[in-house]
C-alpha positions in Angstrom: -43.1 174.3 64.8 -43.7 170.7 65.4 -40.9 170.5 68.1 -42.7 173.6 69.9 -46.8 171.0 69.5 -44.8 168.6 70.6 -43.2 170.3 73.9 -46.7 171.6 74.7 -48.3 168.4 74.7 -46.1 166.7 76.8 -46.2 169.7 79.1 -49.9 169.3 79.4 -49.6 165.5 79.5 -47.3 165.5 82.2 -48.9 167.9 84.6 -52.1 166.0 84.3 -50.3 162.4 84.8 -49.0 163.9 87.7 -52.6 164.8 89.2 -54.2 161.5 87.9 -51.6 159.1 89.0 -50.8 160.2 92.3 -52.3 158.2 95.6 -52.3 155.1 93.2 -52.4 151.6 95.1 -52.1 148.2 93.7 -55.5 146.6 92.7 -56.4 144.3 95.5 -54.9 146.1 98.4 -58.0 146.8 100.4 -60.9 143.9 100.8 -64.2 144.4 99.8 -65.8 146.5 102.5 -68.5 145.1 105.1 -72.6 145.6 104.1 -74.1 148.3 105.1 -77.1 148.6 107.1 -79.4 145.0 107.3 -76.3 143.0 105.9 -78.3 142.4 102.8 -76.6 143.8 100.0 -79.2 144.6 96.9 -76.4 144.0 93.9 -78.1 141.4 91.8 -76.6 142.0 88.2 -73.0 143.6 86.9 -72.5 144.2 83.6 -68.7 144.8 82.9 -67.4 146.1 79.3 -64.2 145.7 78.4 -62.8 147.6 75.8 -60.8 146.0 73.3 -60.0 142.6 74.7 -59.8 139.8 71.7 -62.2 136.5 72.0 -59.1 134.6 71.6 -57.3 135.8 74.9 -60.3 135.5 76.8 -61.2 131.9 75.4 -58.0 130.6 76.4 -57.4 131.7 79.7 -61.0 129.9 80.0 -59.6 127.0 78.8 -57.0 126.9 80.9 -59.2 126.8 84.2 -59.9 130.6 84.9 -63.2 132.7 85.2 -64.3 128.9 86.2 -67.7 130.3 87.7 -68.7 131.9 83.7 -70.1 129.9 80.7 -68.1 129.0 77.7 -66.9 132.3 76.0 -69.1 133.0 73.0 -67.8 134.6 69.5 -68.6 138.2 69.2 -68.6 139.7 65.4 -67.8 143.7 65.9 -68.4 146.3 63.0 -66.1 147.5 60.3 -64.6 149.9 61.4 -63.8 147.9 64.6 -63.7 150.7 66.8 -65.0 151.7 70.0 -67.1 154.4 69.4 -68.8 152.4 66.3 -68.6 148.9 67.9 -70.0 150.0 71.6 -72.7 152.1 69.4 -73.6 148.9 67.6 -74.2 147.0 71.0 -75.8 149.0 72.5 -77.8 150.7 69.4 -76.6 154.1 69.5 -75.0 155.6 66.4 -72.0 158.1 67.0 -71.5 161.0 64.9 -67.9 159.9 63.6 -66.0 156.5 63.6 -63.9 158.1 66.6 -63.8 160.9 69.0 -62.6 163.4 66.3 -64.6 163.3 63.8 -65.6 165.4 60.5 -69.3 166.9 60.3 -70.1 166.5 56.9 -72.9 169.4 57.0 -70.9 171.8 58.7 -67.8 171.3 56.9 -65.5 170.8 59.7 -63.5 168.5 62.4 -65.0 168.2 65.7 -63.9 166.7 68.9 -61.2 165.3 69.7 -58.5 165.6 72.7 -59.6 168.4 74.8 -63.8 166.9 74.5 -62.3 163.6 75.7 -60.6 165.1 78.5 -63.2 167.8 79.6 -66.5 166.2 78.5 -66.6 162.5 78.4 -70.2 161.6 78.8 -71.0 163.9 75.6 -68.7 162.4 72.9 -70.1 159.0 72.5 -73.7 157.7 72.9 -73.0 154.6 74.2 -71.7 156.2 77.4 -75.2 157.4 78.4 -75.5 153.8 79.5 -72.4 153.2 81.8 -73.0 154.0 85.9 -69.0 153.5 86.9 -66.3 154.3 84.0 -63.1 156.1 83.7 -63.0 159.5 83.6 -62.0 161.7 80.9 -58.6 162.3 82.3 -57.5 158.4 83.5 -59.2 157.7 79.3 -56.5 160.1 78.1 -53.5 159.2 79.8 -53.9 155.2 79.7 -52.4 155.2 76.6 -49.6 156.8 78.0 -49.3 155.2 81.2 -50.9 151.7 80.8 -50.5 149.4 83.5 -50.8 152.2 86.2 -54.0 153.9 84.7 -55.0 150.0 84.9 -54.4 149.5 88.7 -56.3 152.9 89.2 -59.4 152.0 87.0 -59.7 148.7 88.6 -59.6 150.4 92.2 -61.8 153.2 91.5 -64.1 150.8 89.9 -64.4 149.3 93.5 -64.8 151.9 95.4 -67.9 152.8 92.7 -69.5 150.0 92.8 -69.5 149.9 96.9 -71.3 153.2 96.8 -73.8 151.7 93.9 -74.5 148.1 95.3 -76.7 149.5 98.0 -78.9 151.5 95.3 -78.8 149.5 92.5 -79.8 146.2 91.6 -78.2 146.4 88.2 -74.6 148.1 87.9 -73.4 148.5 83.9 -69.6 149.1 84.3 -67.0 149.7 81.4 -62.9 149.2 82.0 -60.8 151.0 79.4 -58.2 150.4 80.2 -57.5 147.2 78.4 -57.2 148.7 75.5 -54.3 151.0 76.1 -53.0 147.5 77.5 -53.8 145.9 74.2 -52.4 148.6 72.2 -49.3 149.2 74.1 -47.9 146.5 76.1 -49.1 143.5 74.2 -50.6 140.1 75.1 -48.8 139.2 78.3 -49.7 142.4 80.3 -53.5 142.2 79.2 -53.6 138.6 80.7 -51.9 139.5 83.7 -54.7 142.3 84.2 -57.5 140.2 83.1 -56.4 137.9 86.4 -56.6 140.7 88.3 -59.7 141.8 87.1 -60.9 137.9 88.0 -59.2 138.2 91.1 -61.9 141.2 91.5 -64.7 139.6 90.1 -64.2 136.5 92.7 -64.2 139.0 95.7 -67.6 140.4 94.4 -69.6 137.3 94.2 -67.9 136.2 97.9 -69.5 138.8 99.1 -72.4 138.9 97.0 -73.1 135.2 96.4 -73.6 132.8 93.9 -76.5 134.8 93.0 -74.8 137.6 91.8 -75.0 137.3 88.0 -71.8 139.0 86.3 -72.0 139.2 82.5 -68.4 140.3 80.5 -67.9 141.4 76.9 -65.6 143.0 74.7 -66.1 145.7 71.5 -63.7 144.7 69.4 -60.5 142.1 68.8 -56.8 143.5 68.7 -54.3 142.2 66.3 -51.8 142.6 69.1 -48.6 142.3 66.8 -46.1 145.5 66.9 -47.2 148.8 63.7 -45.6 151.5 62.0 -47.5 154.2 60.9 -48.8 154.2 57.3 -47.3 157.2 55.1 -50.6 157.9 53.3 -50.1 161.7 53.6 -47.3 161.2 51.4 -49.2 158.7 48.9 -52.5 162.2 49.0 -50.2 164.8 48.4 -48.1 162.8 45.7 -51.6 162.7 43.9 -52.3 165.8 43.8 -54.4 166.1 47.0 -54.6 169.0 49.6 -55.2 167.7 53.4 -57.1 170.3 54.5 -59.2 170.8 57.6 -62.8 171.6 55.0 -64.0 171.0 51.5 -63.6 173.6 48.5 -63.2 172.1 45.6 -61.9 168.7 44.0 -58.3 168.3 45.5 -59.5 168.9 49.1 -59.2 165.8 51.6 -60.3 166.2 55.3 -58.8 163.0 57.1 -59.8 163.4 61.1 -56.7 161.5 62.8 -56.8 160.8 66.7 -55.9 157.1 68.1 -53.9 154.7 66.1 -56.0 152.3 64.4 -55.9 149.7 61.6 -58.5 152.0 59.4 -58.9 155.7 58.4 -61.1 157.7 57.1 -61.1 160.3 54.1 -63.9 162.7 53.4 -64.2 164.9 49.7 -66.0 165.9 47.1 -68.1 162.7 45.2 -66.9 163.3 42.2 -62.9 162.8 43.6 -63.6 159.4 45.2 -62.4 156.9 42.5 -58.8 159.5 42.4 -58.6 158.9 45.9 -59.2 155.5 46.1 -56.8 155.2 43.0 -54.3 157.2 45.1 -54.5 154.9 48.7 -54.7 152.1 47.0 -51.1 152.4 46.2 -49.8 153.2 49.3 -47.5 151.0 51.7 -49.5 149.7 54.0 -52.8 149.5 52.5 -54.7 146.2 52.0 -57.7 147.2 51.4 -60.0 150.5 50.0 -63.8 150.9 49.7 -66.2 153.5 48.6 -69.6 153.7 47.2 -70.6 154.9 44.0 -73.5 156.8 42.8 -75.4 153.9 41.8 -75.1 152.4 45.3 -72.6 149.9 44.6 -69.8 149.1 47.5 -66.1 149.4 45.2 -63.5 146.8 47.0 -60.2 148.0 45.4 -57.2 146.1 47.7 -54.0 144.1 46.6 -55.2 140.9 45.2 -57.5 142.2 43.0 -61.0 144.7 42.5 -64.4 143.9 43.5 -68.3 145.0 43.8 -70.8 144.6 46.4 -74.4 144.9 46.2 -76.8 144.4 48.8 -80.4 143.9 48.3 -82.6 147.2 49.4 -83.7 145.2 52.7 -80.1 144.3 53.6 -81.0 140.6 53.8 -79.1 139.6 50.8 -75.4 140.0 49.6 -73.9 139.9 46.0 -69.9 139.7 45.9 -68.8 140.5 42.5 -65.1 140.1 41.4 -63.7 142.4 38.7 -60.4 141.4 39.0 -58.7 138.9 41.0 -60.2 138.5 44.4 -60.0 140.7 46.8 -61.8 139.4 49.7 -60.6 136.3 49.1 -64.0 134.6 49.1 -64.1 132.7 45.7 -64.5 129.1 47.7 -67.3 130.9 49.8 -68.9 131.9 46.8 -68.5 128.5 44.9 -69.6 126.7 47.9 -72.9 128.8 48.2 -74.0 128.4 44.9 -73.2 124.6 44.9 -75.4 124.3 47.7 -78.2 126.4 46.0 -77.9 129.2 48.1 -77.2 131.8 45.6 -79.7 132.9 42.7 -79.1 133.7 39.5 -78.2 136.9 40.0 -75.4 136.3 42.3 -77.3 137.1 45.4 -77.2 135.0 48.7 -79.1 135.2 52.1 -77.1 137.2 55.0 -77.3 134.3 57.2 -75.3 132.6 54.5 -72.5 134.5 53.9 -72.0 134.9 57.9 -71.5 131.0 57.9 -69.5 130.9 54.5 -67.0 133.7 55.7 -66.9 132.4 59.1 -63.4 131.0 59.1 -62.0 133.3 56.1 -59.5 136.2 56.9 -62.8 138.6 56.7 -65.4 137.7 59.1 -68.7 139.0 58.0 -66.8 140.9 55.2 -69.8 141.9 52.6 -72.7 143.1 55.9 -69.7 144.7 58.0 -68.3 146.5 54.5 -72.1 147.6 53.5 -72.8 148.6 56.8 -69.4 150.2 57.9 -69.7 152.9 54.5 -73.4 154.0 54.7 -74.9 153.4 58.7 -72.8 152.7 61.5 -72.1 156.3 62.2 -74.0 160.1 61.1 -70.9 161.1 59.0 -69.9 158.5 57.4 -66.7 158.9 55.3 -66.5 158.9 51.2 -63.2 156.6 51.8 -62.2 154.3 54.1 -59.3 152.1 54.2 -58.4 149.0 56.0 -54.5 148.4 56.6 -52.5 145.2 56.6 -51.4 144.0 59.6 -48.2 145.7 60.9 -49.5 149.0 60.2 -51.6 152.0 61.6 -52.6 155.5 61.0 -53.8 158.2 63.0 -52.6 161.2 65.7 -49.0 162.3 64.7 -48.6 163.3 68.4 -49.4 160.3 69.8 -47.2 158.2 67.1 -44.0 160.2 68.6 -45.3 159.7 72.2 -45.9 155.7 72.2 -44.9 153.2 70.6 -47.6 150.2 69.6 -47.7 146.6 69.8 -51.2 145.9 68.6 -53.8 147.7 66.8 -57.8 147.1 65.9 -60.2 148.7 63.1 -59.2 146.8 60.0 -61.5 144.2 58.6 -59.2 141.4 59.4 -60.9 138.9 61.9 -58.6 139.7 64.5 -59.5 143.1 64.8 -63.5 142.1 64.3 -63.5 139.2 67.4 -64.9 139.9 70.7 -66.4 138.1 73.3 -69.2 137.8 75.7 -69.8 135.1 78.8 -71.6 135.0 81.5 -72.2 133.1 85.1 -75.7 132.6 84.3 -76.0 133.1 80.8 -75.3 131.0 77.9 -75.4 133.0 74.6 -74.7 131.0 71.0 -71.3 130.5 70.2 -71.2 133.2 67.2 -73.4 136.2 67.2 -73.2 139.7 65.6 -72.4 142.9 68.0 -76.0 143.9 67.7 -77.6 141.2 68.8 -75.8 141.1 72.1 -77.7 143.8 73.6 -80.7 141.0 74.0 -78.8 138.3 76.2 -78.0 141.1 78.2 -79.6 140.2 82.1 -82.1 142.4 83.8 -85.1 144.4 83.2 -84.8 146.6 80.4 -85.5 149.7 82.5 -82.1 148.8 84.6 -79.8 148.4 81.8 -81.2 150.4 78.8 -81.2 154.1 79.7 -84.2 156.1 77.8 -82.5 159.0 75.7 
């Protein structure tokens, strides 16, 4: 039965590749065409996303003497989980039903989304979409993964020929490459620089013809680990516990875990009262580093390998309490010792927001206890009872798609690699370490141009 899934899906994956890929030319091949009409071209502002491309690739090819027209790169925290869907959302203030494209509906009781909505309808899926004039399509977003480099060449030329037919119309162009990604996540570090010079190589044509005057503004959603994972076996660790993986919740023993890329987190919904058994039960399983889940009293349970914890986080979400039950989980007792010495924690345990960003700043965890809080109650409408963050060298997700591809870095754990993006600009200078949400605001133009209305 799996054989015969299998067989269809590469059936259907190969007729469409073979519809998407053909006419393909090299990016670069044809010059930026002529102005049209007066010769004075209106294009004042491009906005560029980049999915998945880590502050630390970015920061050194800067170093080394490339994108010389853009300002210093500047530190980008993303969200836990640092995915697309949540960590787009959070820029650009839209929450997404699910932490990806497939997704449970906790008030229906069932799994929604997934591959067919991401080929058929991608402008419905994900909020922060609403906001892009020139992106891939649903069928070149599929099939990236699949064929990286030339899905890459493709996006980049059709991305082109877009933004010709915009320039004359627009003062204000927000486009989004997603191809870098599937780059990230399948060919590793080497091929996502080589296409990041091309995508300079692009950028350098545009403000030729534009001018100096053209401002072009970059960022990122999210980091990538970019070292090689194996899948996780956590359906083995559920069903050794006694769990059913099921596709809606009955009763006690009933998991719904929506799987569709392969990420460094996953999420498990079921019944409240199961929550501690399931986190006992992933916990235990290879590949795990770290579990959370809040409890009933509205305290955030950190269950990983060195140790147990509590978080608590003051009803205004200004101040953070990081309590270890045993060991340290986190791995932020010098944080903690440094904050209080400094009188920066009360008696109660609790410290300022601002603080802990600073104190975690160069810890394994970025932002751990306000990217933990947030992650499990707010950054998206159904938000999971579990969620688990894996050591590096592992994933979890779309059986399919781990029998298809093969992966050489992964994102969504709450590791700092996963969490650091970036953001420059030619005319902008931003601070050198600022949270996803606050990008939105160092963003260039009149709200009106960049910030769609619902």
């Amino acid at each position: 039965m799996r054989n015969h899934r299998l067989w269809t899906w590469l059936s259907l994956v190969m007729v469409i590749a073979t519809a998407a890929c053909s006419g393909l030319r090299a990016a670069g091949a044809a010059d930026l065409a002529p102005t049209d009409g007066d010769g004075a071209p209106r294009l004042r502002t491009l906005v560029l996303m980049l999915d998945g491309v880590p502050y630390t690739v970015v920061d050194s090819l800067w170093r080394a003497g490339h994108f010389a027209d853009f300002r210093p790169p500047s530190k980008v925290i993303s969200t836990f989980p640092a995915l697309t869907e949540v960590a787009f959302g959070s820029i650009w203030h839209e929450r997404p039903q699910g932490y990806e494209d497939r997704y449970f509906d906790t008030e229906e009781n069932r799994i929604e989304g997934g591959l067919l909505e991401h080929l058929f309808k991608p402008a419905e899926h994900g909020n922060f979409r609403r906001h892009v004039d020139i992106g891939p399509g649903g069928v070149s977003a599929t099939l990236a993964y699949v064929f990286p480099t030339p899905i890459a060449r493709r996006e980049l030329d059709r991305l082109r020929d877009r933004l010709l037919e915009e320039a004359p119309r627009d003062t204000a162009v927000v486009a989004y490459l997603m191809a870098t990604d599937a780059i990230a996540h399948r060919s590793g570090r080497e091929e996502l620089v080589r296409y990041l010079l091309a995508v300079e190589r692009f950028l350098e044509e545009l403000r030729s013809r534009y001018g100096p005057g053209l401002e072009i503004v970059l960022f990122s959603d999210h980091g990538n680990e970019l070292i090689p994972t194996k899948r996780a076996p956590l359906e083995e660790a559920l069903e050794a516990a006694g769990f059913d993986l099921v596709s809606e919740i009955e009763d006690e023993n009933d998991v719904v875990v929506p799987r569709f890329g392969l990420v460094g987190s996953a999420f498990f919904y079921a019944a409240p009262s199961a929550e501690s058994r399931l986190a006992e039960a992933l916990a235990g399983a290879e590949g795990v580093e770290l579990v959370f889940f809040d409890d009933s009293t509205g305290r955030v349970h950190v269950w990983g390998r060195e140790g147990r914890a509590v978080v608590d986080a003051s009803s205004d979400g200004l101040r953070y309490r990081y309590q270890p039950i045993e060991g340290d989980p986190l791995g932020l007792a010098d944080a903690a010792a440094s904050l209080r010495r400094r009188g920066l924690m009360d008696a109660d345990g609790f410290a300022p927001d601002s603080a802990w960003l600073q104190a975690t700043a160069e810890t394994p965890y970025i932002d751990s206890l306000r990217r933990i809080v947030v992650g499990l109650r707010s950054a998206v409408r159904n938000p999971a009872n579990v969620v688990v963050s894996f050591a590096p060298g592992y994933h979890f997700g779309s059986r399919a798609a781990d029998v298809l591809v093969d992966v050489t870095g992964t994102h969504g754990s709450l590791r700092t690699e996963s969490a650091l993006a970036f953001f420059m600009s030619t005319h902008t200078a931003a601070p050198t370490l600022l949270r996803s949400e606050a990008l939105l605001k160092h963003l260039p133009g009149r709200p009106a141009e960049l910030v769609r209305a619902p």
